[in-house]
C-alpha positions, 0 to 999 in steps of 0.5 A, a space after each residue: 184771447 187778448 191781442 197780447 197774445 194774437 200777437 205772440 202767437 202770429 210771431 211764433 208762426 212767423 218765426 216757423 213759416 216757410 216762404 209761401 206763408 210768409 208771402 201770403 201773410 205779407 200779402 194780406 198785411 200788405 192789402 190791408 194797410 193799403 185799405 185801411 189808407 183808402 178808408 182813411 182818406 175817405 172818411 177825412 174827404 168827408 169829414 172836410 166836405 162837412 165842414 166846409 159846408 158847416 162853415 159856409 152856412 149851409 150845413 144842418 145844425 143840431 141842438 143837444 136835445 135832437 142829438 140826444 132823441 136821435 140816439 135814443 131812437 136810434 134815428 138818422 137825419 
């Protein structure tokens, strides 16, 4: 199923939902979105801590070779 049609099928529930459905839906949608900030955030603190630490000098460097051997074989520093 495309998500096209995820989407047309959610609104056809929707639009035939009592109250106590559309409240949950709400809810999930609703917790969701706020996790999905969170993370968000998370993930851009980190990638900022990186950063600094890349341009203070004190980050670790990689040359295209060991970028490249470390997916290979699947590899974390």
């Amino acid at each position: 199923m495309t998500v096209i049609e995820i989407k047309n099928k959610l609104h056809q529930q929707i639009d035939l939902s009592d109250e106590k459905l559309l409240k949950m839906i709400y809810a999930l949608v609703k917790e969701y979105k706020e996790e999905g900030e969170d993370i968000d955030e998370a993930r851009k603190n980190l990638v900022m801590e990186e950063r600094e630490r890349y341009l203070a000098g004190s980050g670790k460097s990689y040359s295209w070779e060991e970028v490249k051997d470390m997916a290979i074989n699947k590899k974390r520093p």
